[in-house]
N, C-alpha and C positions, 0 to 999 in steps of 0.2 A: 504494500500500500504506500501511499506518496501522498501532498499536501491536499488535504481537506475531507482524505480518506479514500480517495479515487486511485486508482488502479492504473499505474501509468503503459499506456499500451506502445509505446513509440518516440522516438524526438527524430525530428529531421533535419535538417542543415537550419531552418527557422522555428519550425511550430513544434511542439509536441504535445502530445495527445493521451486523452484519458479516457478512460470508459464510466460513463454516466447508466447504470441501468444495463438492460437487456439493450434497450433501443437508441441512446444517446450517447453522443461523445464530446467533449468538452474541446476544442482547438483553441489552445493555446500563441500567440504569435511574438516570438520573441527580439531580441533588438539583435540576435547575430547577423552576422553579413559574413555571405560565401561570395569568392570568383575565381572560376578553374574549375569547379568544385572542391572549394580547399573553403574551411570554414576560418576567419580569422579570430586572432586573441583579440583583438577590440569589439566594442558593440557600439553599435550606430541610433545615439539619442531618438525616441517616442519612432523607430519604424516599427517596429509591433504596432503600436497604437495607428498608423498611417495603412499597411495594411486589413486592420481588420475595419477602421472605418468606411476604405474605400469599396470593401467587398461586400458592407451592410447599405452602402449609400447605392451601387449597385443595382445589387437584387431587389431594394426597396423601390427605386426607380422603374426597372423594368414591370414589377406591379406582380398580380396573382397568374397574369397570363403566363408569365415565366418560372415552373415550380423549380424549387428551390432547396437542399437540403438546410438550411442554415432556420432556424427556429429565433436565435435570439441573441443579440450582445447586451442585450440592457442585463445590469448586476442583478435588478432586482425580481428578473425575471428569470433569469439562471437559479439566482440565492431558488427558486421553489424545487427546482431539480436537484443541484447541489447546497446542500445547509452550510451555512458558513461562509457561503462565496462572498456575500456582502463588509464583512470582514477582511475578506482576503484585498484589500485594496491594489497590491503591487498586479493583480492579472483584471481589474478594471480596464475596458477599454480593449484590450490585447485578446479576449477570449470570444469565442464562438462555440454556442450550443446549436450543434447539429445533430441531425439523425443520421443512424448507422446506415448506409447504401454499398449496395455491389458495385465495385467501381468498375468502371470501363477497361479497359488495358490498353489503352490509348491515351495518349496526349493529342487535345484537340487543337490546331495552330489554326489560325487566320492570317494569312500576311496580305497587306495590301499593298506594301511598297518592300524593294529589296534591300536586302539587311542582313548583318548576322551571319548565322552557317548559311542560310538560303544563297547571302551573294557570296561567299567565298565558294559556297558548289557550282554557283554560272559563272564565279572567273575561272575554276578550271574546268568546269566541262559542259558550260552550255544550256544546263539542265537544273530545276529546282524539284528536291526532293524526289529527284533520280527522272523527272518529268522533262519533256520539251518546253521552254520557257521563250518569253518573244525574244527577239536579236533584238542585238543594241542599242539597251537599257543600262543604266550604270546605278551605283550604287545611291540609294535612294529614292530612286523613280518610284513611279507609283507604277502596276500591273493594271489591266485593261477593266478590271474587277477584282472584288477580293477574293483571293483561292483559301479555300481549306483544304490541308496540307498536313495531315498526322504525325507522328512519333508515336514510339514506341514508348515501354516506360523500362525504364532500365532502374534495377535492382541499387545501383551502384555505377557510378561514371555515368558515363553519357547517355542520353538517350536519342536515338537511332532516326533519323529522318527516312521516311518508307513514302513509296507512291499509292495509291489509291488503288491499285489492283489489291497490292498484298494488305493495306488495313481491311479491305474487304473483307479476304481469303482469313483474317482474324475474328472482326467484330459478324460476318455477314451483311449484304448487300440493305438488308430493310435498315437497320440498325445505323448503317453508315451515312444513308442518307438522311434518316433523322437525325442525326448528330449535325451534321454540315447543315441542313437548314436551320436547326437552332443556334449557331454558333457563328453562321454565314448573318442572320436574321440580327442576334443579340452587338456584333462586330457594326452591324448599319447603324443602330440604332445610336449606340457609344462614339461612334466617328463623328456623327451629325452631331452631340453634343458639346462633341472634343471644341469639333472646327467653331463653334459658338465662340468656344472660349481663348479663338486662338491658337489651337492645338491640331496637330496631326497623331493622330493614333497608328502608325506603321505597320502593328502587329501585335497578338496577346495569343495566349493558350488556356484554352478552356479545360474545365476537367470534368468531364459527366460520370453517370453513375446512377443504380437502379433501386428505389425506393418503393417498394408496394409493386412493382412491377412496372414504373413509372420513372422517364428516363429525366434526370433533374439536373440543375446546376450543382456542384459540389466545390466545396475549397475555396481558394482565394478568387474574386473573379476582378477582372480589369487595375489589377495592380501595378505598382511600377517596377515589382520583383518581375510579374507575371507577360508587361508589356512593352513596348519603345513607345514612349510618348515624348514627340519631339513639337519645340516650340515651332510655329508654322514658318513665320519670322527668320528661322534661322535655316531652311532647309533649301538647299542647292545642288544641283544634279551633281554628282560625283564625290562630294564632300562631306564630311563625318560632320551633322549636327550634333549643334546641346542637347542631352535627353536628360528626363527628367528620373535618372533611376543611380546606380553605381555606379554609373560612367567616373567620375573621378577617382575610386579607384581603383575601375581596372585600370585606368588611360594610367596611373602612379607604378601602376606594378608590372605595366607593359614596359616602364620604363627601366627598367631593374634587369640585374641579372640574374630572376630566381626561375627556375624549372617549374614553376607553379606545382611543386610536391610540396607535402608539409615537413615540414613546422613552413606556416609562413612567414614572414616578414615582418617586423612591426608597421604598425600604420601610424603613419603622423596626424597627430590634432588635426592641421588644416582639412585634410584629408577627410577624416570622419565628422566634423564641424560640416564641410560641403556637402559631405555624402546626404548627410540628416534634412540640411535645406534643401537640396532637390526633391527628395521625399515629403516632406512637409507641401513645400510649394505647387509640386504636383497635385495633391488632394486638395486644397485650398483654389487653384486655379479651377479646376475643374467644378466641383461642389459649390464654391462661389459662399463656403460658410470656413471659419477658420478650426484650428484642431484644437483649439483647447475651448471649444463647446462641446468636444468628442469626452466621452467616459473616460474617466483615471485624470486628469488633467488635473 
């Protein structure tokens, strides 16, 4: 057993996780920051609290048409599931009561513009997630539409960009396309608000999953762990915009000579100071309400 009497079932590079009941689990989201997949010795001021507002601001936005595993972040609506929680002040703001779902075995991607492993696969071969991709496009461009574009989920290290035959020959043909229309659908909706405020939404990954028999959103959703959200302002065909996520430090530790194994590197204040305002700033632009109106503040 572990704090508040809960059953700790997991930690992952961010969140970790409890078991609430037969039916519930508590997600935790905590202030580490991984890149590489290497977790560092520093922690990055209120981003727990920046993802879990954004993914309640989210799901609450998209409304009941959008089902949702996420039940709850208010404290005092959790405190009735878990006794105590209202006490526990330090995981205010940071925690998510969801219900238990079959997950998907998939990572659901949307990319509207190239980016990322996407464009390092078309500068060497042409092809996005092993697909035909249009000629000469450069890094940044926007796609003609926005593709859903899967992964795999990998145990450990990477996860595996696959083309649409083989997540088929995985999830099945009915399955797949329910997934892409809700993911292609919820990608629209989030861009037209982005671009409201400014913003280009590049790309994000959704994570579904089967509730009642009932295929739902799950996990973080539209984060800046989970998306590139770059300032519109600052986006030029070829050129690395400001994003609104860890870009400061990987761009720090690109600079270094570390093999990206661990132990990592220490990270300097400015570094984790920056990392925190982008994080902040992102949920704030977008939401258009500031984060210490959010829980735990």
């Amino acid at each position: 057993m572990s704090t508040l009497g809960l059953t700790h079932l997991y930690s992952g590079k961010v969140r970790d996780l409890y078991e609430v009941g037969d039916d519930y689990l508590l997600m935790v989201a905590t202030d580490r920051l991984s890149a590489f997949d290497v977790v560092m010795r520093e922690t990055i001021p209120e981003k727990g609290r920046v993802l879990t507002a954004f993914t309640n601001y989210w799901i609450r936005s998209f409304g009941e048409s959008v089902p949702a595993s996420l039940v709850s972040c208010d404290p005092a609506v959790i405190e009735q599931y878990v006794p105590g929680f209202l006490a526990h002040e330090p995981w205010h703001g940071r925690s998510m009561l969801v219900k238990k779902a079959q997950m998907m075995p998939l990572e659901c991607i949307v990319r509207a513009r190239l980016a990322g492993q996407a464009y390092s696969e078309y500068v060497a071969t042409g092809l996005v997630h092993h697909m035909p991709a249009p000629k000469g496009i450069h890094l940044t461009d926007a796609f003609p539409e926005p593709l859903f574009l899967p992964s795999t989920k990998a145990e450990s290290g990477h996860d595996e960009n696959i083309d649409l035959a083989r997540a088929k020959s995985i999830v099945g043909e009915e399955t797949l396309q329910q997934a892409s229309k809700l993911c292609l659908g919820l990608f629209r909706l989030a861009s037209e608000q982005m671009a409201s405020a400014g913003l280009i939404l590049a790309d994000t990954k959704f994570e579904l999953g089967w509730v009642e028999g009932e295929l739902v959103l799950c996990d973080e959703v539209l984060t800046p762990d989970s998306s590139r959200i770059w300032p519109a302002s600052d986006v030029r065909s070829g050129e690395t915009p400001t994003s609104f996520d860890k870009q400061p430090l990987r761009d720090w530790l690109s600079s270094l000579p570390w093999d990206k194994t661990p132990p990592p590197p220490a990270v300097p204040e400015s570094v984790v100071r920056e990392t925190s305002h982008r994080y902040v700033s992102a949920y704030e632009k977008v939401t258009g309400t500031s984060l210490t109106d959010w829980y735990g503040a």
